[in-house]
C-alpha positions as CSV (number, residue, x, y, z in Angstrom):
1,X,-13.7,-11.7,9.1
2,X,-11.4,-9.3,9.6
3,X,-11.0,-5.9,7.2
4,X,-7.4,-4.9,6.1
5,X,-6.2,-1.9,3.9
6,X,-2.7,-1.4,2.8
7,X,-1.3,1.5,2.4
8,X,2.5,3.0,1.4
9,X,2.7,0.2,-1.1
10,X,3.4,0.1,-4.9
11,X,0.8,-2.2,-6.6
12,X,1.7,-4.4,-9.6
13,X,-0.4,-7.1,-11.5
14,X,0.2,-8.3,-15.5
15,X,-2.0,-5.4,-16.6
16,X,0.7,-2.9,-15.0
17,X,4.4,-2.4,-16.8
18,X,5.9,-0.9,-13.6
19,X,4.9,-1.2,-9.8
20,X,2.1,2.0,-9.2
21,X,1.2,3.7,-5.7
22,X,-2.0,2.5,-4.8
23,X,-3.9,1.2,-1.8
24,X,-5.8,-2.0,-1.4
25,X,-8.9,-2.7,0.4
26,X,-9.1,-6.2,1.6
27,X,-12.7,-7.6,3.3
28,X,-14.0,-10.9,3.7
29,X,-11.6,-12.7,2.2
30,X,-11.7,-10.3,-1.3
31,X,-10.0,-7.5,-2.8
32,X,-12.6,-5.0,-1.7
33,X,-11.5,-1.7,-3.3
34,X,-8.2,-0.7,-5.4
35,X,-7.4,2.8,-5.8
36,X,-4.5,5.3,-6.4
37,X,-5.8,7.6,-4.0
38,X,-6.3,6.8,0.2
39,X,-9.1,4.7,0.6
40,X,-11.9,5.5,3.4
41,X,-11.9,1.9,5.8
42,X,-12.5,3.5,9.4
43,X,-13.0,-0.2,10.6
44,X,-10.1,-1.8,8.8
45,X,-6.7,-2.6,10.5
46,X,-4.0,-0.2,8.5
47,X,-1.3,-2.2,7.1
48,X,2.0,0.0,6.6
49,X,3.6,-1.6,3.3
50,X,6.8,0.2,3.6
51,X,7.0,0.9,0.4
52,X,7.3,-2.5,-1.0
53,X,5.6,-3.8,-4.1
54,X,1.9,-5.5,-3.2
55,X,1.2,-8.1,-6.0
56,X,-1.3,-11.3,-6.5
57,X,-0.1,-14.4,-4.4
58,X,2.4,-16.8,-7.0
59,X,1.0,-19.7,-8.9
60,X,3.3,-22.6,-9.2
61,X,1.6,-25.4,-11.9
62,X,3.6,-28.4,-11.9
63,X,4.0,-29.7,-8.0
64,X,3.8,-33.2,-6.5
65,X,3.7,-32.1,-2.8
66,X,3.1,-36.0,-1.8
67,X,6.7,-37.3,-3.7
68,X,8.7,-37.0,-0.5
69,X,11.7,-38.3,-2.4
70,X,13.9,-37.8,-5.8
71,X,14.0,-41.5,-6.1
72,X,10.1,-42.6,-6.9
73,X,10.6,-46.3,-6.7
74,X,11.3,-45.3,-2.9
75,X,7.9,-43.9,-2.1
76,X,6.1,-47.5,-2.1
77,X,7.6,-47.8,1.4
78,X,6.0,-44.8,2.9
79,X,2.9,-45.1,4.7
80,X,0.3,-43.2,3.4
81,X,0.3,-41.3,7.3
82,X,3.4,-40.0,6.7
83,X,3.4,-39.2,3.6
84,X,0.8,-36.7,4.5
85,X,2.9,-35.3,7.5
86,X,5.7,-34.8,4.9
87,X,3.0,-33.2,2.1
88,X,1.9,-30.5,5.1
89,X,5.1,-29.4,5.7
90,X,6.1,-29.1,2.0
91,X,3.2,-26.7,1.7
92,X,3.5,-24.8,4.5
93,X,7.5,-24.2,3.0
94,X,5.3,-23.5,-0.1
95,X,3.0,-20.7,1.1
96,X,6.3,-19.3,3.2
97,X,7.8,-18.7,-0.4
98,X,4.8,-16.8,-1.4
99,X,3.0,-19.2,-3.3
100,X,-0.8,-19.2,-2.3
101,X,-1.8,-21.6,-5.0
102,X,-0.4,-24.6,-6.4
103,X,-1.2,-26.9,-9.1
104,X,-0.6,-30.4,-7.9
105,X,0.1,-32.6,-10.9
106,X,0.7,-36.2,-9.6
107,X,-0.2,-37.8,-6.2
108,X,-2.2,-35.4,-4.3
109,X,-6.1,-35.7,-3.7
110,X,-8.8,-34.1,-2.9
111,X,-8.2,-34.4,1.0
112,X,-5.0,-32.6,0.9
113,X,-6.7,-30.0,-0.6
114,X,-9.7,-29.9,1.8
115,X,-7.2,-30.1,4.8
116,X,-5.5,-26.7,3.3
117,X,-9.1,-25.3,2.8
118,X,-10.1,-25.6,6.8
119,X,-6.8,-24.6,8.5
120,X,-5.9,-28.1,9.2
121,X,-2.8,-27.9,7.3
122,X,-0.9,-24.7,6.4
123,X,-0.4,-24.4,2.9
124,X,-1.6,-22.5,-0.8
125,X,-4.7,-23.1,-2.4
126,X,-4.7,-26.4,-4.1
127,X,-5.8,-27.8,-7.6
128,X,-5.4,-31.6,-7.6
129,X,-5.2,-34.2,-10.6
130,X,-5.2,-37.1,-8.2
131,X,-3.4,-40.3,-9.9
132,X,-1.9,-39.4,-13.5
133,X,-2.9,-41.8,-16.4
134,X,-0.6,-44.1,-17.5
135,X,0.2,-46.9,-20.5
136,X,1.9,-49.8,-19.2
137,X,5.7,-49.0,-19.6
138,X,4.8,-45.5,-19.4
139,X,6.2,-42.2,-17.2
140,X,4.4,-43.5,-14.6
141,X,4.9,-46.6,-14.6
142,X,7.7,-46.9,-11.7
143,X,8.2,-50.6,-11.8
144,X,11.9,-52.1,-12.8
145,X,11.6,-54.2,-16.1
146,X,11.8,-57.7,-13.7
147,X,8.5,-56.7,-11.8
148,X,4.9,-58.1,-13.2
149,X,1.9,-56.4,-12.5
150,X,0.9,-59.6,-10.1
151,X,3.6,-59.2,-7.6
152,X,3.4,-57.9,-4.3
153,X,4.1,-54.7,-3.8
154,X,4.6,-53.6,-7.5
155,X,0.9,-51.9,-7.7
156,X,2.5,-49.7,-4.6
157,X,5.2,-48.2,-7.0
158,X,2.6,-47.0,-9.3
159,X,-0.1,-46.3,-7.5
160,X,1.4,-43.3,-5.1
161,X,1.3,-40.5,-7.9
162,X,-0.3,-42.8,-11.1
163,X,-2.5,-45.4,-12.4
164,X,-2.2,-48.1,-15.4
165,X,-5.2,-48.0,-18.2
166,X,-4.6,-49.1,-21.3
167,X,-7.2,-48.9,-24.0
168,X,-9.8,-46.6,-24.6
169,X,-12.5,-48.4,-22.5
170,X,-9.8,-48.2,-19.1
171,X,-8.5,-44.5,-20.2
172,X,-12.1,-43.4,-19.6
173,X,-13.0,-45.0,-16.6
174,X,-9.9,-44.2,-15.1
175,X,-10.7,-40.6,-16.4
176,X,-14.1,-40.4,-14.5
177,X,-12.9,-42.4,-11.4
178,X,-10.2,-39.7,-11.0
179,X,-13.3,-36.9,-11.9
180,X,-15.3,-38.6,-9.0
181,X,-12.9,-38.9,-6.5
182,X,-12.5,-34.8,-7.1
183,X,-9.6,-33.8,-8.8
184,X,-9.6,-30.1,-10.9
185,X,-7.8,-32.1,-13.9
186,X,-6.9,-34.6,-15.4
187,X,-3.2,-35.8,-15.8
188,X,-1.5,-37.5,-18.6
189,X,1.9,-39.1,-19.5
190,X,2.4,-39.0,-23.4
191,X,6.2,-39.3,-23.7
192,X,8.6,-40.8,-21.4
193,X,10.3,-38.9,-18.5
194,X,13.3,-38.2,-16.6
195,X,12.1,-40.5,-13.1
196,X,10.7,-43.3,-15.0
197,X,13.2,-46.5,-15.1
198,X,12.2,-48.5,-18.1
199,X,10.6,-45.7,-21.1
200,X,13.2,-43.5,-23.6
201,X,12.5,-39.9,-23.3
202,X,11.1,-39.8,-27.3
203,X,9.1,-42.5,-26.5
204,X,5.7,-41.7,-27.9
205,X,3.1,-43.3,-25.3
206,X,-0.7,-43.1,-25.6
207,X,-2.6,-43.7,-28.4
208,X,-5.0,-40.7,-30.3
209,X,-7.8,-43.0,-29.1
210,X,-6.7,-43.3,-25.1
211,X,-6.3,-39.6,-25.7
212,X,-9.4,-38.3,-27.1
213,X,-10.9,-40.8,-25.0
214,X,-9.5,-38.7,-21.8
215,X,-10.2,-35.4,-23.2
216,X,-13.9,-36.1,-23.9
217,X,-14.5,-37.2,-20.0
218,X,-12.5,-33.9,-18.6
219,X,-14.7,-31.6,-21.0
220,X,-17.7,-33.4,-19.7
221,X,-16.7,-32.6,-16.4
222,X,-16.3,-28.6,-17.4
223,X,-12.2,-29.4,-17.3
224,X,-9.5,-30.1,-19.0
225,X,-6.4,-32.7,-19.7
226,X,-2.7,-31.7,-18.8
227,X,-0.2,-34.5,-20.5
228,X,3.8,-34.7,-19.3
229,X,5.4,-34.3,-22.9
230,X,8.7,-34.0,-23.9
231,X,8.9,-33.8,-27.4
232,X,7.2,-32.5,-30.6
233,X,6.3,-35.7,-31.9
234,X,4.6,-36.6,-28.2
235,X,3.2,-33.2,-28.2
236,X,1.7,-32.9,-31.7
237,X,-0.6,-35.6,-31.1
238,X,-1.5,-34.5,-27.6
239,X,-2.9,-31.0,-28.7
240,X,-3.9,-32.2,-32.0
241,X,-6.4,-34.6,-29.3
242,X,-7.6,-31.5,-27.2
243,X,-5.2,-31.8,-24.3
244,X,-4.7,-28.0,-22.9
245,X,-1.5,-28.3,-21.3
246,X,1.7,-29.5,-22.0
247,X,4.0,-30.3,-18.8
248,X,7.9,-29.5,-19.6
249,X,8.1,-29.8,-22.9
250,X,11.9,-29.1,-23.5
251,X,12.6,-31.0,-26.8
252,X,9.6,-29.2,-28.7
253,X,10.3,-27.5,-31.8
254,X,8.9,-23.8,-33.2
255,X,6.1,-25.7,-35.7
256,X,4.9,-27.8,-32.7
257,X,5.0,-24.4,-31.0
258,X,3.2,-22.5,-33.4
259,X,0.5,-25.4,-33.5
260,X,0.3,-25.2,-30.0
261,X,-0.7,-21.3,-30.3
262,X,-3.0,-21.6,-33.1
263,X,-4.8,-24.6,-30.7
264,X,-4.6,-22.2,-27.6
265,X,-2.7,-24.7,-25.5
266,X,-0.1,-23.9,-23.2
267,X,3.7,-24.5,-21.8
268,X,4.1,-25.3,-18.6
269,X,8.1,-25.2,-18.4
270,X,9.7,-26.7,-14.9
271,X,13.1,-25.4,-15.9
272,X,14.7,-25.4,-12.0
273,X,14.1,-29.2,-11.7
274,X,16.6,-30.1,-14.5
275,X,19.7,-27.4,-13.1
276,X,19.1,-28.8,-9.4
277,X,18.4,-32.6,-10.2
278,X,21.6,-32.5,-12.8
279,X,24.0,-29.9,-9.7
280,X,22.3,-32.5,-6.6
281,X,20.3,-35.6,-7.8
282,X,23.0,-38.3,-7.8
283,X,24.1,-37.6,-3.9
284,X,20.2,-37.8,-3.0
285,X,19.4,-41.0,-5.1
286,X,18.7,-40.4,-8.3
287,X,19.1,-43.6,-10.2
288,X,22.0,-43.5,-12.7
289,X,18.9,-44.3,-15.9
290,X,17.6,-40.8,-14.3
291,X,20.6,-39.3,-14.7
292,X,21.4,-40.7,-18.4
293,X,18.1,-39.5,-19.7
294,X,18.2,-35.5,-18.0
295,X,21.6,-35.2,-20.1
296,X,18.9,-35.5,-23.1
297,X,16.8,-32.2,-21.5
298,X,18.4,-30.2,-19.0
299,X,19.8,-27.7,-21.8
300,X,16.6,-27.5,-23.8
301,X,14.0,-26.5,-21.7
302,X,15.2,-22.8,-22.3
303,X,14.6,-23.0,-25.8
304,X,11.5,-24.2,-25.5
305,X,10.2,-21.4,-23.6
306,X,12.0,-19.5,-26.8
307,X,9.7,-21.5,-29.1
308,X,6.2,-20.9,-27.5
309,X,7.3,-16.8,-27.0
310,X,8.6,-16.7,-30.2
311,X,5.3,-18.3,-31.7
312,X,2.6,-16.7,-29.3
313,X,1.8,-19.9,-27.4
314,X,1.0,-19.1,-23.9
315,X,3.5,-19.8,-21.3
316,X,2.9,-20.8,-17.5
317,X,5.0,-21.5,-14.6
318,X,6.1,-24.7,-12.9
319,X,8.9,-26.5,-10.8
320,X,8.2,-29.9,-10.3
321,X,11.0,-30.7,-7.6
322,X,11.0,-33.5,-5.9
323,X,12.1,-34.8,-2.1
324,X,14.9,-32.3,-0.5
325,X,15.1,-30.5,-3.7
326,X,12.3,-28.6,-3.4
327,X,13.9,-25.7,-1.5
328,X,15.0,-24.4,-5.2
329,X,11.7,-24.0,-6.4
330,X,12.1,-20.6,-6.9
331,X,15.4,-20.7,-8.7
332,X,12.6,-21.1,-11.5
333,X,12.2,-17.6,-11.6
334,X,15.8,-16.5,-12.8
335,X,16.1,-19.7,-15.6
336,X,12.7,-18.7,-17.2
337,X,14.0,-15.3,-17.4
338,X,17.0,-16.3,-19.6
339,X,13.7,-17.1,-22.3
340,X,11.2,-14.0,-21.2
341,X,11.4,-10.4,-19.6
342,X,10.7,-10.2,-15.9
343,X,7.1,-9.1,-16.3
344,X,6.6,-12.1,-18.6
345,X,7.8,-14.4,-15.8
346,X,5.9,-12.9,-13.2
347,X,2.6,-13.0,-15.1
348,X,3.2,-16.6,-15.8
349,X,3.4,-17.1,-12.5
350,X,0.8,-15.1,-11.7
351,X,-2.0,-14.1,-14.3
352,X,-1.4,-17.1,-17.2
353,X,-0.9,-19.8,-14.3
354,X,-4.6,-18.4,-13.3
355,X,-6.0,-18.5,-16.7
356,X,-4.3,-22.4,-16.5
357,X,-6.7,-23.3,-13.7
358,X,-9.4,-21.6,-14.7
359,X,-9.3,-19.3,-12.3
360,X,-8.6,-15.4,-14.1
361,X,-10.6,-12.7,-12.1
362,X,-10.1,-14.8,-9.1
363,X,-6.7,-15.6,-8.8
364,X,-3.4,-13.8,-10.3
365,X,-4.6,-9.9,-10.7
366,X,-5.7,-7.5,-8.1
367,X,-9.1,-6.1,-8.7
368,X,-12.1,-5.5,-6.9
369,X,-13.8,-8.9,-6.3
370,X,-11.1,-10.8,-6.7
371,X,-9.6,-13.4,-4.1
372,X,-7.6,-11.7,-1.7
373,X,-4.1,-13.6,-2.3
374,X,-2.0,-11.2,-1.6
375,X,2.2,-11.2,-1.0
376,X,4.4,-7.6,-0.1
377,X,7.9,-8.1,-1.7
378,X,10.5,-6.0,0.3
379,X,11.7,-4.3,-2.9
380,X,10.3,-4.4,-6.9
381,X,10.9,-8.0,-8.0
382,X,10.7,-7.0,-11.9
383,X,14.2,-5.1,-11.3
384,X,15.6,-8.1,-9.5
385,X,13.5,-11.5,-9.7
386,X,16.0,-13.1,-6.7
387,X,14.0,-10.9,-4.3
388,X,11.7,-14.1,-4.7
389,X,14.0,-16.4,-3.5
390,X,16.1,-17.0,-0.6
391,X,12.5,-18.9,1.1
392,X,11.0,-15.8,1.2
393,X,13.0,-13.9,2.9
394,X,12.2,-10.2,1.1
395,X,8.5,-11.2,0.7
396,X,7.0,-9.7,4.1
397,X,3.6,-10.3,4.1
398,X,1.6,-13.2,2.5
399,X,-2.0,-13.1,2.9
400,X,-4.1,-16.3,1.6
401,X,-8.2,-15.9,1.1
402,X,-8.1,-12.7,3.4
403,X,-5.7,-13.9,6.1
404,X,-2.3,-13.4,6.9
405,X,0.0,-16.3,6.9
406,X,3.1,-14.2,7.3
407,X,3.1,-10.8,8.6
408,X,6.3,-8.8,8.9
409,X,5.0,-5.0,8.0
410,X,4.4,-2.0,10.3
């Protein structure tokens, strides 16, 4: 494989305030050498930063690159073909924003990630939860209230991003048949959503039981449980069970927040997807019941990010956009920074989203050994976080496992 170095570039990672001159040694696919003085690489191509800011490739943990479209109910008449065509080029537009791994929390499997693995599709490194777990009636249970479980086509609705089990004995096979089929984690709904048709947003959903139930089969299998929660109530219960991460959270309060620091779970805020559905959704599809229920979050997500900083919980990075949308997903960076300073966002999304996927001295930091996903900002992005935006227009280079995706520099 080829051997790179950069040079005339300012390096920044979470363990740095500010941006620091430094040179980077890249072989095999890893970080081989970081230094602040010239590296010795005789047989390395010289990469000629121009003096932008060289950080770890971005982490985005909340994703559905398979929901082609804001209105879910919609999705049961794709075929499974094209809805792979449309995945591969969401992650290619992905990677071009600078974001060489992605948590996929709802629809994608294993073989998407294998495709991005051997070239055959263009996209970020991928951590899949394969079909999320849900109650009947839950968040992922797409069906309108006239639909029964025996008609055709309903099990189409849920079965693109989700899966019914109810009871402990079905929440743990479903557990393990999503464990065996390969996905990284294991997804939950514990509250009602935004998307959904039939459940309130404060519905609690899931019993301790189901819960713990799930929890025990992902620590089996050396991983963990993520649940979609939206309030404390909903979220209480979920970390009070063992689940690790809780997915938007918006309508938690500073105790469910503190509890959720003393437990060492984390927030995984998606605040772009409430500002664009709320600006966009309804000319795109979004049911009017959608749009009823985001008046009850859009606002809130802020202060919930306010909550977790405030009490020392641990905060990702997510956007969860759906369909057309998803060209905001890095509007993410500005609304998260109305809660946290810039170098708290961009270790989120960088660092913390690592430590997420179980990934830290691998992913998110730039150190000898360490992967070698690499992105060249045109500019220092913790003086001005739109530099991220704009589908990657200032970020130059992007390097994924050693290899350039996207090369602009000298």
């Amino acid at each position: 494989m080829t051997s790179f170095v950069f040079r005339n570039v300012l390096v920044w990672d979470s363990r740095r305030q500010e941006p620091e001159p430094g040179e980077v040694l890249v072989e095999d696919g890893q970080i081989k050498e970081v230094s602040d003085s010239r590296v010795q690489a005789t047989s390395a191509i010289e990469v000629d930063g121009g003096g932008g800011v060289l950080m770890p490739g971005l982490i985005d943990c909340h994703i559905h690159v398979t929901l082609s479209d804001i209105n879910l109910q919609k999705l049961a008449a794709i075929p499974v073909t094209l809805m792979s065509a449309l995945a591969a080029k969401n992650m290619h537009e992905t990677l071009m924003r600078g974001f060489t791994a992605i948590r996929d929390c709802g629809g994608a499997d294993r073989g998407l990630a294998i495709a991005s693995e051997l070239g055959l599709f263009e996209g970020p490194r991928m951590f899949v939860s394969g079909r999320t777990l849900t109650q009947t009636g839950g968040h992922g249970d797409f069906r309108v209230a006239p639909e029964s479980r025996g008609l055709p086509g309903a099990e189409s609705c849920i079965g693109v991003q989700s899966r019914l089990a109810d009871g402990v004995d079905e929440v743990r096979k479903a557990a393990r048949d999503e464990l065996r089929k390969g996905c990284d984690q294991v997804k939950v709904m514990v509250s009602g959503g935004v998307a959904s048709p039939v459940d309130p947003i404060d519905n609690v959903q899931y019993s301790a039981e189901e819960l713990r139930a799930a929890v025990a089969e992902a620590r089996a299998w050396k991983t963990y449980v993520a649940a979609h929660s939206y309030t404390s109530e909903s979220t209480v219960q979920a970390v009070n069970c063992g689940i690790r991460t809780i997915e938007h959270g918006n309508l938690i309060d500073l105790p469910t927040a503190e509890l959720m620091a003393e437990r060492g779970s984390y927030l995984v805020p998606t605040l772009a997807t409430y500002d664009v559905m709320d600006k966009h959704g309804a000319e795109l599809g979004l049911p009017p019941v959608s749009i009823e229920k985001l008046q009850r979050v859009k606002s809130a997500g802020i202060r919930a990010v306010e909550h977790c900083r405030t009490a020392g919980a641990k905060i990702g990075f997510g956007s969860d956009l759906l369909g057309d949308l998803r060209e905001h997903q890095s509007l993410s960076f500005p609304l998260q920074a109305e809660a946290q300073s810039t170098h708290e966002v961009l270790s989120s999304a960088t660092a913390v989203n690592a430590e997420i996927l179980n990934q830290s001295g691998n992913l998110g930091i730039i150190e000898s050994g360490a992967a070698a996903d690499l992105i060249v900002v045109e500019g220092n992005p913790l003086e001005d976080l739109g530099l991220l935006q704009h589908q990657g227009k200032y970020i130059k280079a992007i390097m994924k496992a050693g290899k350039f995706a996207k090369n602009e520099l000298d």
